[in-house]
ZAMARGU-4260 file (C-alpha; in steps of 0.2 Angstrom, whole numbers, plus 5000, padded with zeros to 4 digits):
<rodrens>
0) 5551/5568/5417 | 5566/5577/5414 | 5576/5571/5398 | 5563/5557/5395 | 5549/5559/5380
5) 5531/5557/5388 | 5524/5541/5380 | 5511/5545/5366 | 5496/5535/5361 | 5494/5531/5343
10) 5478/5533/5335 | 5473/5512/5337 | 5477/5514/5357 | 5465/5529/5360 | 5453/5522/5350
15) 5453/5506/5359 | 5453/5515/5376 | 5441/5529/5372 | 5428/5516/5366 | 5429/5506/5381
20) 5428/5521/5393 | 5414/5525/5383 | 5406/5511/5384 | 5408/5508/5402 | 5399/5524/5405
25) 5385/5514/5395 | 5382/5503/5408 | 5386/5513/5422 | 5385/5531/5418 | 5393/5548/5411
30) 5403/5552/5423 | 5411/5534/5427 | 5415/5533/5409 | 5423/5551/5408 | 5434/5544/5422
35) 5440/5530/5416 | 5444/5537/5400 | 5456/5551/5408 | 5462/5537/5420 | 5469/5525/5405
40) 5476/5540/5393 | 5484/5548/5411 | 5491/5535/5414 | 5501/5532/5399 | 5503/5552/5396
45) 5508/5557/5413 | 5519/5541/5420 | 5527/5534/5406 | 5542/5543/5399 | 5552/5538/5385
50) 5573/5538/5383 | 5583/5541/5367 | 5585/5524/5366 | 5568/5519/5368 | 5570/5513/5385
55) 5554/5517/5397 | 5553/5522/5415 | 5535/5523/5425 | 5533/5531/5438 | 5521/5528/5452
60) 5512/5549/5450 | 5521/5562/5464 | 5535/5551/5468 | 5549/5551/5454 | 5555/5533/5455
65) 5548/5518/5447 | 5542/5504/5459 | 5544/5485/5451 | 5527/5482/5461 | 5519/5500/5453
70) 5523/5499/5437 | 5516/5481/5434 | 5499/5485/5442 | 5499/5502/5434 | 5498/5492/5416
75) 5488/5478/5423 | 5471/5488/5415 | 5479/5488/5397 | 5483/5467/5397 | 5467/5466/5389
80) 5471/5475/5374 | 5486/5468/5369 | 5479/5458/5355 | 5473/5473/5347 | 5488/5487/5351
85) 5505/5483/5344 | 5508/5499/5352 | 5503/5493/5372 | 5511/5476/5367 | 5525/5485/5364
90) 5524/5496/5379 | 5525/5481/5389 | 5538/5473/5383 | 5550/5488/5386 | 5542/5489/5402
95) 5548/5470/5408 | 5564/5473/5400 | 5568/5488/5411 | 5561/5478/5426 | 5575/5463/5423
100) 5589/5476/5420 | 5583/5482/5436 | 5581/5466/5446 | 5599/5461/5437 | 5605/5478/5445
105) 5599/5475/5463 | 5586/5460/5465 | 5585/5468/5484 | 5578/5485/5479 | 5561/5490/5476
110) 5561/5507/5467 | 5571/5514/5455 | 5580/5530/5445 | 5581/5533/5429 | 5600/5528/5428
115) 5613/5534/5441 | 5607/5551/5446 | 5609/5548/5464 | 5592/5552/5469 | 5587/5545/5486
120) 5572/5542/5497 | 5583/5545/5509 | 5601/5550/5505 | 5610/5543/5522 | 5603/5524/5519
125) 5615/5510/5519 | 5610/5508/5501 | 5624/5521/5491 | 5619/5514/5475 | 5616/5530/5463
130) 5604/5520/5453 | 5592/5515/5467 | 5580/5525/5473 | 5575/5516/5491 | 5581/5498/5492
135) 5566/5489/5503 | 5566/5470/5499 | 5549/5464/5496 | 5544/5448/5491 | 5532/5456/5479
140) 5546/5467/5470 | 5549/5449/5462 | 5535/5443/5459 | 5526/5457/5451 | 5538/5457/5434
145) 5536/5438/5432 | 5518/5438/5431 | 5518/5454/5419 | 5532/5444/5408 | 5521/5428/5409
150) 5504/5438/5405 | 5513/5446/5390 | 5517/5430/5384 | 5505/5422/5385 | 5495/5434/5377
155) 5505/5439/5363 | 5516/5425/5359 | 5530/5435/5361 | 5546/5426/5367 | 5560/5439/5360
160) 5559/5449/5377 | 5561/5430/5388 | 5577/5424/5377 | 5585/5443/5378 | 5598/5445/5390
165) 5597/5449/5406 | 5581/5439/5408 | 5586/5421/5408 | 5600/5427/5421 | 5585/5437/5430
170) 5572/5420/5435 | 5587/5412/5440 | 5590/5425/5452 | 5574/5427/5456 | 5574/5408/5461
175) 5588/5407/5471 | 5586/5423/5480 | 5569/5416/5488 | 5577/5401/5493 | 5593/5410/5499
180) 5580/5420/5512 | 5570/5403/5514 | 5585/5405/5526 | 5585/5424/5532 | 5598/5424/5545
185) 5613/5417/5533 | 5608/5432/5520 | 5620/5448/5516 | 5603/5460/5518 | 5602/5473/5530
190) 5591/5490/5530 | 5593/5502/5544 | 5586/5519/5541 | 5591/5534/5557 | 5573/5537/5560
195) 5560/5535/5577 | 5547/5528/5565 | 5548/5509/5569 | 5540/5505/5552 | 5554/5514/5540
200) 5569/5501/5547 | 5572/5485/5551 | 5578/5479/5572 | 5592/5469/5576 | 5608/5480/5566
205) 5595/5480/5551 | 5591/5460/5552 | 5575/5463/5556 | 5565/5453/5570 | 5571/5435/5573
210) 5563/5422/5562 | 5564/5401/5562 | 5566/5393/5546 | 5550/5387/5539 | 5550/5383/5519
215) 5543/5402/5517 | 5552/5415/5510 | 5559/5432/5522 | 5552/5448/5517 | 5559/5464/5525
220) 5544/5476/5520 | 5527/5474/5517 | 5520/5481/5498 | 5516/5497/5507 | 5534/5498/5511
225) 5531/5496/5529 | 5543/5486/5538 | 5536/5469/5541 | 5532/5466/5562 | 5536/5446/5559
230) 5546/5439/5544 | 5535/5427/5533 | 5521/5439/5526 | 5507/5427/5521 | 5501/5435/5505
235) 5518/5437/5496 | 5523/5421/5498 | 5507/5414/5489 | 5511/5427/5477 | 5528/5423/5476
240) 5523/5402/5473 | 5510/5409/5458 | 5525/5416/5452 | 5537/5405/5454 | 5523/5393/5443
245) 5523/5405/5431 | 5541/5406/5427 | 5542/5387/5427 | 5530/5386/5413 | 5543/5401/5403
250) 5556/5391/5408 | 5550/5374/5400 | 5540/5380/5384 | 5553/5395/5380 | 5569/5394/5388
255) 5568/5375/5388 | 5579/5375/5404 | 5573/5359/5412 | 5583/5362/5427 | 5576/5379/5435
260) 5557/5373/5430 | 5560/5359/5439 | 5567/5371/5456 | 5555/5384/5453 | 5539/5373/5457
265) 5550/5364/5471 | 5553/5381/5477 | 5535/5383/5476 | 5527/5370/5482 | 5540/5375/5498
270) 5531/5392/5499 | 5513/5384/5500 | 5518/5371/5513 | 5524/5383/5524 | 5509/5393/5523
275) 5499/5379/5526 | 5510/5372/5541 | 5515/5392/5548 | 5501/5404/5542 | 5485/5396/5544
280) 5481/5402/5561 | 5464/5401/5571 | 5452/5417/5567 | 5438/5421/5576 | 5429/5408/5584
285) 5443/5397/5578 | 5439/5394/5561 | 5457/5393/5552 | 5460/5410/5542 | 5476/5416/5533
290) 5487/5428/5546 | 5494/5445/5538 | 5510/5439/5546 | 5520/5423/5557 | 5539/5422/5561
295) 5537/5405/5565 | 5542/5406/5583 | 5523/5410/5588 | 5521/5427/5583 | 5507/5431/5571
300) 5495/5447/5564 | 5478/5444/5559 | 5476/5459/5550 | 5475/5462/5529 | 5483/5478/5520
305) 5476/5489/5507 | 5490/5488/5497 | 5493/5472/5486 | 5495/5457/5489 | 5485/5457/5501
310) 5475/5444/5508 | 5459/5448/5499 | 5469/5449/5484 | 5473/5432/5484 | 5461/5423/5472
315) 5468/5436/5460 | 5487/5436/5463 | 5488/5416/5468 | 5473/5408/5463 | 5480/5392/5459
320) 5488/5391/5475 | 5477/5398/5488 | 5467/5386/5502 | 5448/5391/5496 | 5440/5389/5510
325) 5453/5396/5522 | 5452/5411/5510 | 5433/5414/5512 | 5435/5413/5530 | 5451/5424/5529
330) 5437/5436/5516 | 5424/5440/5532 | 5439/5444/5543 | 5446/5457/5533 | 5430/5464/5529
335) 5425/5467/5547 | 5430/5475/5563 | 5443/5458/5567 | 5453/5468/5556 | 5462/5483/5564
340) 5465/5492/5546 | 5445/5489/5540 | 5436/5506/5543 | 5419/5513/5540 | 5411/5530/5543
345) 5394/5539/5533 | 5404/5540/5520 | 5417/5526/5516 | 5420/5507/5523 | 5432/5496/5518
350) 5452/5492/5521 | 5466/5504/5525 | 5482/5503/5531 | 5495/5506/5543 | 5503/5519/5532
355) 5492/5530/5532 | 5481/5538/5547 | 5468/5529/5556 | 5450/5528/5548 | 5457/5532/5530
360) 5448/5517/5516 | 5460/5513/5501 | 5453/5514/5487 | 5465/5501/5479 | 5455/5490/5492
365) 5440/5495/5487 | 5443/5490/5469 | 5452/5475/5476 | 5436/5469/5487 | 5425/5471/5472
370) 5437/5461/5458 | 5434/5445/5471 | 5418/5448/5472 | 5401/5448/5464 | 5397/5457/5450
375) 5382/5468/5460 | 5396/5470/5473 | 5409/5478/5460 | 5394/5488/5454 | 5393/5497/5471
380) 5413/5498/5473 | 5415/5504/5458 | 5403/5521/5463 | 5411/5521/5479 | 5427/5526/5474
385) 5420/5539/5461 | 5409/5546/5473 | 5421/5548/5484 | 5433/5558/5471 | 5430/5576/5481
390) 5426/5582/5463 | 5444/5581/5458 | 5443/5569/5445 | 5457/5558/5451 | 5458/5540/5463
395) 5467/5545/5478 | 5479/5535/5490 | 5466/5534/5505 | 5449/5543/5509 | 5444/5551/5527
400) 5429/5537/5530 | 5417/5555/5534 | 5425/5566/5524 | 5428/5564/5504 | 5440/5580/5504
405) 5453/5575/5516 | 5463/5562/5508 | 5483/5558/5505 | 5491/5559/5486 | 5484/5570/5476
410) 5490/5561/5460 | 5490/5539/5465 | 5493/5532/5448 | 5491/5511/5455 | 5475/5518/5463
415) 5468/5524/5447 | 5473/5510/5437 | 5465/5497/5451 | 5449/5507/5448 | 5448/5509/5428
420) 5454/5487/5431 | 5436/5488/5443 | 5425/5498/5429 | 5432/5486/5414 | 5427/5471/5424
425) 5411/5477/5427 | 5409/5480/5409 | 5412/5461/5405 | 5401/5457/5418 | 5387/5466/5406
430) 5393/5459/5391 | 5392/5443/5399 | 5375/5445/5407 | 5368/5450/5389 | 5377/5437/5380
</rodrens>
């Protein structure tokens, strides 16, 4: 992590985690709970670095950069300690403040350096910016810090971090960038990358493909940071109207700006209609399901994505806002050959992604597919993916669906905090069932 201080757990935080690892191997077994247990202290030892002035920078495992999307999901295990660490409360909280200052930086990039060091995904991008490490725009690179601001709020009481500076500025840009690319073809954003893979630029001098105006919200790359094939993609723009309610509500109970609640749900409510009149296509047999993708001109994908949001994602990430009965229906698309990204094999089934090879399961989907559904199916998910670890003790980015031991990344920290989020929920489940 070069001049930064890895992040050290205090004695209350490895307490807290080592007893519920512990205990989740309880009710599942030994080797579960020795996983999770290194997956939460990793996590904090090995992506979180710490400046001289306190300031904190994740990264997202082999990549040095930090992701606004990565770093929110790789805490997201750790929300439910809060109450009980000052320490991960803390943590947090520096983490949403260096989200904002990079959002206030460039609200059109997705991943970050650690200051202006120049680093670069790739150096000849139009994108000069020293302090940028790629700068895809995704819907979700928004959203993601507004719901980890909002869920440390809420569960902390904490309002210091919401009043700061840049933040008030931040949700107001926030607001008003969605809305500016309600109307893409009138925004400043362009992304062209000198490569033959379609997926790592955009068409049309770096536009992207055309799109019609259609009260959702244009997203350049998907949260694989794949190009999007058609403009609107269906699952970030519920994610982004969760969101958008979510900073309404800090808005009018802590910043007491009247104003930019009232646009915020406006601006929701938008994203949701739009959906409803643009991505609500018929699925198989003509039952209306959510597409992956529209432009609004009649081009759609009926597909899903490992990587989140996703459509089976959505009664976690939008579950105020989501249609349930078009999302069950979307639910058996995904899961099933209709979807040209769900594989299975003797080993492994369940969703990948066009980002990696053909017949690769994510387990980021895996652990998705079990948090919405029922407690005997998280059971079976859950020792899918440890199963499927090739005796290397670590979550991967995708999994050969015959083969355990052929798989991409090495070291995925989302992935492993998607599973240790999968084995904590299994463990309320039990502590449920017996109460």
């Amino acid at each position: 992590m070069g001049t930064l201080t890895p992040f050290a757990p205090d004695a209350r935080t490895r307490e807290l985690l080592t007893d519920a690892a512990e205990e989740v191997g309880r009710v599942t077994d030994g080797r579960i709970g020795d996983l999770v247990g290194r997956a939460l202290l990793a996590t904090l030892t090995d992506t979180v670095g710490v400046g001289p002035s306190g300031q904190v920078f994740v990264i997202t495992g082999d990549i040095p950069a930090m992701w606004l999307r990565d770093s929110t999901t790789q805490l997201t295990p750790y929300l439910r300690f809060l109450e009980r660490s000052g320490q991960l409360a803390d943590l947090v909280e520096q983490v949403v403040r260096r989200q904002f200052g990079f959002i206030a930086h460039d609200p059109y990039a997705n991943a970050f350096n650690d200051g202006p060091t120049g680093a670069h995904y790739e150096p000849a991008d139009v994108c000069e910016d020293p302090a940028v490490w790629e700068q895809k725009y995704e819907v979700d690179s928004l959203a993601y810090p507004i719901t980890l601001a909002h869920a440390l709020w809420r569960r902390t009481g904490r309002t210091g971090f919401l009043l700061d500076a840049p933040t008030p500025g931040v949700l107001r840009t926030v607001v008003d960038q969605l809305r500016a690319e309600q109307r893409h073809d009138t925004s400043p954003y362009r992304f062209e990358r000198a490569t033959a893979i379609p997926t790592e630029t955009l068409p049309r001098g770096g536009r992207g493909s055309p799109v019609a105006e259609t009260g959702m919200t244009w997203s350049a790359f998907r949260p694989s940071d794949d190009a999007c094939t058609f403009g609107y993609n269906i699952p970030a723009n519920l994610f982004a109207a969760e969101a958008l309610l979510a900073l309404a509500e800090i808005a009018t109970e802590v910043l007491q700006d009247m104003p930019l609640a009232g646009e915020a749900r406006t601006l929701s409510a938008e994203l949701v209609a739009g959906v409803q009149a643009h991505g609500v296509v018929p699925g198989p047999g003509g039952v209306p399901i959510y597409a992956y993708e529209v432009d609004g001109l009649g081009g759609s994908l009926i597909m899903d994505d490992a990587n989140t949001p996703s459509l089976l994602s959505l009664p976690l990430i939008a579950p105020t806002v989501l249609d349930p009965a078009v999302w069950a229906a979307t639910r058996d698309v995904v899961l099933s050959p209709a979807n040209p990204y769900w594989f299975e094999g003797s080993v492994l089934r369940g969703v990948g992604s066009p980002h990696t090879r053909d017949r690769r399961v994510w387990p980021i989907a895996l652990a998705v597919e079990g948090l919405v559904g029922t407690p005997a199916e998280r059971r079976r998910l859950l020792r899918m993916i440890a199963d499927t670890d090739a005796g290397t003790g670590r979550v991967h980015e995708s999994i050969d669906v015959d083969d355990p031991t052929v798989y991409s990344r090495p070291w995925f920290s989302w992935a492993e905090s998607m599973f240790c989020e999968l084995a904590l929920t299994v463990l309320d489940d039990e502590r449920a069932r017996v109460v």
